[in-house]
N, C-alpha and C positions, 0 to 999 in steps of 0.2 A: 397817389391819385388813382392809380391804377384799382387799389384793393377797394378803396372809396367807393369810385363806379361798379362793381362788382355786386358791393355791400345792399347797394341802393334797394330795397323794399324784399330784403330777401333775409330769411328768418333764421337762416344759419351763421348769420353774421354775434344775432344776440344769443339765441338759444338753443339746445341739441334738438333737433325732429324726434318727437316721439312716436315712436308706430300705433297705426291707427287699430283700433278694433272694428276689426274686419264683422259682417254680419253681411246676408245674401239680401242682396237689392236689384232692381235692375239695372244694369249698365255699371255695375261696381266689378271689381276686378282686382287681384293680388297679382300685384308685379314686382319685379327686383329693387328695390329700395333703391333711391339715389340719393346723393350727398343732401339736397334740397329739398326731399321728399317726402314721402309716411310709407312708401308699398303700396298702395294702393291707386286706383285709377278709376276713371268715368268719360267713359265716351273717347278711349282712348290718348287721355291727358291723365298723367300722373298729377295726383294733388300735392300739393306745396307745404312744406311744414309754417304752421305760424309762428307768427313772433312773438315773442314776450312779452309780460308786459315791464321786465329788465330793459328794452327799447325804446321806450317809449319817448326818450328825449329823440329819437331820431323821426321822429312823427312832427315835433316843433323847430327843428332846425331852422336856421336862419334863411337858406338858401332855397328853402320848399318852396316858396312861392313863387322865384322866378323859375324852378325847374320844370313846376307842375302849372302855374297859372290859375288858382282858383280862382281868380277874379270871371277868367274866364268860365269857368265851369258853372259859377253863381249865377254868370247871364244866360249859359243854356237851358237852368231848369227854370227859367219864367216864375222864380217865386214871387209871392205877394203876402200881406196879411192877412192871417187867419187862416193860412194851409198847416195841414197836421204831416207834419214830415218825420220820416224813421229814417234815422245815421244808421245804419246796420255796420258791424265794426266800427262803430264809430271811436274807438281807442282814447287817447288824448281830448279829443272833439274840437281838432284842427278845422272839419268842416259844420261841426254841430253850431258853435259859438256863432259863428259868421252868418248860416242857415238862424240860428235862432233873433238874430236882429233883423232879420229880412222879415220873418215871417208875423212880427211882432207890428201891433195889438191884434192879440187874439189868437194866434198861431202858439205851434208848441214845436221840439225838435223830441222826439223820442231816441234817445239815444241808447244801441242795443250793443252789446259788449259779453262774450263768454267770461272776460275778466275782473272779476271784484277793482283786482288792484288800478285797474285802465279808466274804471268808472268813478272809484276813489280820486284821481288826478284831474278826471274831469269836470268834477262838480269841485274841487278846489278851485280851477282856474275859471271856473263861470261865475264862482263866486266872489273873487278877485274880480274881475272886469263888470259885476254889476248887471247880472245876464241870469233872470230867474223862468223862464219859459223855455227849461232843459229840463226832461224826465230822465232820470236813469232807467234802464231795463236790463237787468242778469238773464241773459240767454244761456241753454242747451246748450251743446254740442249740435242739437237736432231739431232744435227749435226755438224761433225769434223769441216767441212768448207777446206778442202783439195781440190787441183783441180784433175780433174779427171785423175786418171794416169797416175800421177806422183810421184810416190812412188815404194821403193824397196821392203821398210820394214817398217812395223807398228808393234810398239812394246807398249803393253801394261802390265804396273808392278803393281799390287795388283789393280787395277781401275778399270775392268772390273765388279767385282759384287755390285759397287758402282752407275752405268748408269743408271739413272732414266727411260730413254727409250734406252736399250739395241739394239732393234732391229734396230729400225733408226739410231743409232749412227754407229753402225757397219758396216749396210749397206751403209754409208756416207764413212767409212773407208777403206770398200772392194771397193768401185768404184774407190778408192785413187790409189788402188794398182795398177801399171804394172803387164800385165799378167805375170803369174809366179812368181809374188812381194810375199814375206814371210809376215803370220801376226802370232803373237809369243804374247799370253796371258802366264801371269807368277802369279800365285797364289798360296797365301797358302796350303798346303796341307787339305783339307776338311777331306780322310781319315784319317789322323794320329794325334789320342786324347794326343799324348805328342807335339804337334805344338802350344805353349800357345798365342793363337790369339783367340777371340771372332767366333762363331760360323758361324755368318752373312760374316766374313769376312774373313772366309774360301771357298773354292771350289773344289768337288774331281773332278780329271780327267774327270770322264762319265760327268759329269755336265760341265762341260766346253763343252766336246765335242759336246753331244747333241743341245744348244745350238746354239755353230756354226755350226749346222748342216741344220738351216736355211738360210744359205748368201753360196753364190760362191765361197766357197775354199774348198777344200780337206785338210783330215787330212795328216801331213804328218810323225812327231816323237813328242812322250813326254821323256822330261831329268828330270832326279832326282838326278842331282848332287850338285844340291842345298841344306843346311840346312833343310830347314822350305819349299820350294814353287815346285812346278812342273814350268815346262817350254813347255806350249804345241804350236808346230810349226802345222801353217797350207798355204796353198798355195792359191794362187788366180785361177779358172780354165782358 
């Protein structure tokens, strides 16, 4: 049980951390590699190695939804039909699927993934449930690949402290956004020491916040109606 909770959204559970290729940015930083890591840092926060897409059954588990509550998460972002929403890591498309029937007639989910093989499982299982207003998108390392604003909503679920290159990728993601487009990072609780998730792949609030505090949005609310993750909303200026 013990390893279970440990395991929980942390990438060393499926695959080794690869080190990052380092290149001068601002606020990037070479530090001592940890078990969970890459060597590398931003703003002070060592970045989290990702998961495989060898993991990917741990994205559908049985138990996600009463751990995580996505029910709940679906009612904080006020979908409707005909919002053009981006899954950013959207993996699996645990939250693309569920987003793509909300957002239907007329909506789409852009689902963005660095993994061939995550986006391959995804368009299976859309295709199995009868679910055709899912786009796949092969992203960079350093960028969404989104065109430029065309987007309501970028929603990012546990992937953000994951981003090899943080900054770049975001700011690929902010220019996604139509002005006044929502972008909505949803992380584990970083403050709360009973959230049984690995360190690395937690995030408190101020650390989110700070962060986006270099791309063109405004903060705008965090929710805590989630179990285990914060939900911090921010806006495009």
């Amino acid at each position: 049980m013990l390893r279970r909770q440990l395991c929980l959204a942390a990438a060393a559970c499926f695959a080794p951390a690869v080190p990052a290729q380092l290149v001068p940015a601002p606020g990037y930083e070479v530090v001592p590699r940890s078990a969970d890591g890459i060597g590398k840092s931003f703003m002070g926060r060592e970045i989290a190695g990702v998961m495989g897409w060898q993991g990917a059954a741990w994205l559908e588990r049985e138990d996600r939804e009463r751990q995580e509550r996505s029910d709940l998460l679906l009612r904080e972002l006020n979908l409707a039909p005909g919002l053009q929403v981006a899954d950013i890591g959207a993996g699996t498309g645990y939250h693309a699927r569920r987003i793509a029937r909300l957002v239907a007639p007329g909506g789409t989910v852009h689902a963005v993934d660095v993994q061939p093989q995550m986006l391959e499982q995804l368009q299976a299982r859309a295709r199995r449930e009868g679910i055709a207003n899912i786009v796949p998108v092969l992203a960079s390392e350093r960028d969404s690949r989104l065109a430029p604003s065309s987007i309501d909503l970028a929603l990012l679920v546990d992937v953000y402290h994951e981003l090899e290159y943080p900054v770049e990728v975001m700011a690929s993601v902010v220019r996604a956004l139509r002005p006044g487009g929502r972008l909505v990072l949803v992380e584990y609780r970083g403050e709360d020491p009973k959230v049984p998730i690995k360190t690395l792949h937690k995030m408190s609030e101020a650390q989110v916040r700070r962060e986006m505090a270099v791309h063109a949005v405004v903060y705008e609310r965090t929710s805590d109606v989630l179990p285990w993750q914060h939900i911090v909303v921010f806006r495009r200026d």
